[in-house]
C-alpha positions in Angstrom: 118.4 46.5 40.8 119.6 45.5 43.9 122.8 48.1 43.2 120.7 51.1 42.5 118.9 50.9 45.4 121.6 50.5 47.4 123.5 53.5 46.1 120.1 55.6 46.6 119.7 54.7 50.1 124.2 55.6 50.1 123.3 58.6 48.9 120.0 60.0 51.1 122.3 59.0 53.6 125.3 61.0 53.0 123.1 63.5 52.0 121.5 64.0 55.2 124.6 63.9 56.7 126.1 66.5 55.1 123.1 69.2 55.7 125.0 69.3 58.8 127.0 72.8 59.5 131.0 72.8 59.8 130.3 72.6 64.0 128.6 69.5 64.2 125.0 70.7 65.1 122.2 70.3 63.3 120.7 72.8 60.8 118.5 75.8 62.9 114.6 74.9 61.9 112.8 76.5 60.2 109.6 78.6 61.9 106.6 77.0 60.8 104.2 78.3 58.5 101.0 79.5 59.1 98.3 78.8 56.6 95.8 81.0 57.9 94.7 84.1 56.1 96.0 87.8 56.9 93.7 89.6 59.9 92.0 86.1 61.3 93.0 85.5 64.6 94.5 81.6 65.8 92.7 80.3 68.6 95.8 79.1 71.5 95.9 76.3 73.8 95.3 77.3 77.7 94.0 80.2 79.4 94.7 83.6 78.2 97.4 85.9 80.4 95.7 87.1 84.1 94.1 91.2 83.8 93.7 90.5 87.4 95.3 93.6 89.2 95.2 94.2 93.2 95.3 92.1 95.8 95.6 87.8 95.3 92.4 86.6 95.8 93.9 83.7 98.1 96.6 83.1 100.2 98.2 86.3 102.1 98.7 89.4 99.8 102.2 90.6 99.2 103.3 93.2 101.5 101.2 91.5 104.6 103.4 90.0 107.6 102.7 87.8 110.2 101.4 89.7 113.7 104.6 88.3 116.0 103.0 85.8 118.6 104.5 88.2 121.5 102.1 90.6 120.2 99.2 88.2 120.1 97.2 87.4 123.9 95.2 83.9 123.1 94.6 83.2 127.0 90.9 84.0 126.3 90.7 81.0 123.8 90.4 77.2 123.8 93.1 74.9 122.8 92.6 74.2 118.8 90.9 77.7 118.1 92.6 79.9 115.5 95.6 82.2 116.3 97.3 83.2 113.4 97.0 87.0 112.1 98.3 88.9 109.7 98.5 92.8 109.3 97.6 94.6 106.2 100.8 97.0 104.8 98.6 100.3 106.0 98.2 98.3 109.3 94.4 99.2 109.3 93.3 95.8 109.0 93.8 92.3 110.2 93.7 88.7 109.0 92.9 85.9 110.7 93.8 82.5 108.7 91.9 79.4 110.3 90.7 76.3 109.1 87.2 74.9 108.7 85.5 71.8 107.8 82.8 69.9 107.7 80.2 71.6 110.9 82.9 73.5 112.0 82.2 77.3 111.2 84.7 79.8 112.4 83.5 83.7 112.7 85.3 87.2 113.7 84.6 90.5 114.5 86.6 93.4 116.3 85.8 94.0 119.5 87.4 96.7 121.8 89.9 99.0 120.6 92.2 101.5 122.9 95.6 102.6 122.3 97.3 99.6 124.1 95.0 96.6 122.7 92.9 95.1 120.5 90.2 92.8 121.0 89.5 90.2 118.7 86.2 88.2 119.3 86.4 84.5 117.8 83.8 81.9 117.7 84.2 78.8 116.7 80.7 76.6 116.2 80.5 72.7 116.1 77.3 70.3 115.0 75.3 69.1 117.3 76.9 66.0 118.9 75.4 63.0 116.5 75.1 65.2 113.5 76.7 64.1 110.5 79.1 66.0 108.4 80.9 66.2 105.5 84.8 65.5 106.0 86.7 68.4 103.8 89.4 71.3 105.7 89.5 74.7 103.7 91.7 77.4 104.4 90.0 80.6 105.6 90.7 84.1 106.1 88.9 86.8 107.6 89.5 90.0 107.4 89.2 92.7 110.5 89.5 96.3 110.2 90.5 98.7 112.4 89.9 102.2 113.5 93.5 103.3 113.5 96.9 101.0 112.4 98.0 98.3 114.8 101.1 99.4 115.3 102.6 98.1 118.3 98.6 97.4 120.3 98.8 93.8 121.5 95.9 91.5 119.6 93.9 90.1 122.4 92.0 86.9 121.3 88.6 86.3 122.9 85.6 83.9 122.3 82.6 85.7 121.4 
């Protein structure tokens, strides 16, 4: 008994081994089968494929550049406001990216315009001193639009 089943196990062995092509590699799998019926359709794992079309919903949308800081004029502003701005492709609007937290609210609206500057009026509000708040930072953007492109008009930054 002992013989026979030695020889089987010899020869699932060898067979196994010998499934094997001339090069060495393993036998290509097979697809698997599915056993649902013709016209039904298999549920998948994860989230179906984006239909979002347009413009990214965060972050900076492609095509949009930084506003160079020599073109920028934050003399008007505190130390720790928000300076970062981006220009739309068209150049007919702005962005300004700033953070905000807790009781710290950040707001923006377009002042002056001329064909040499820009105005940019930024306030930033704070709690009353003693008030508690909530510690988070989000990322925020808002957007500014113009009457006419940016173009070379320098950005001037103002509270307000």
């Amino acid at each position: 008994m002992r013989t026979l089943l030695g020889t089987v196990l010899l020869l699932v062995t060898l067979t196994a081994c010998g499934a094997r092509s001339e090069s060495g590699a393993p036998p290509p799998a097979t697809p698997p089968t599915s056993s649902a019926e013709p016209g039904t359709v298999t549920p998948t794992l994860g989230p179906p494929p984006s239909q979002t079309v347009g413009r990214p919903t965060q972050g900076i949308a492609p095509g949009d550049d930084v506003v160079a800081e020599s073109q920028i004029d934050a003399r008007g502003l505190p130390e720790g406001s928000p300076r970062s701005l981006f220009r739309s492709t068209d150049g007919k609007t702005l962005t300004l990216e700033a953070e905000e937290g807790g009781c710290r609210r950040i707001s923006a609206r377009v002042g002056e315009q001329t064909d040499r500057q820009v105005v940019v009026l930024v306030a930033v509000t704070s709690a009353p001193k003693g008030q508690m708040c909530p510690d988070y930072l989000k990322e925020i953007r808002i957007p500014l639009a113009l009457t006419a492109p940016l173009g070379t008009r320098t950005v001037v930054l103002r509270q307000g």
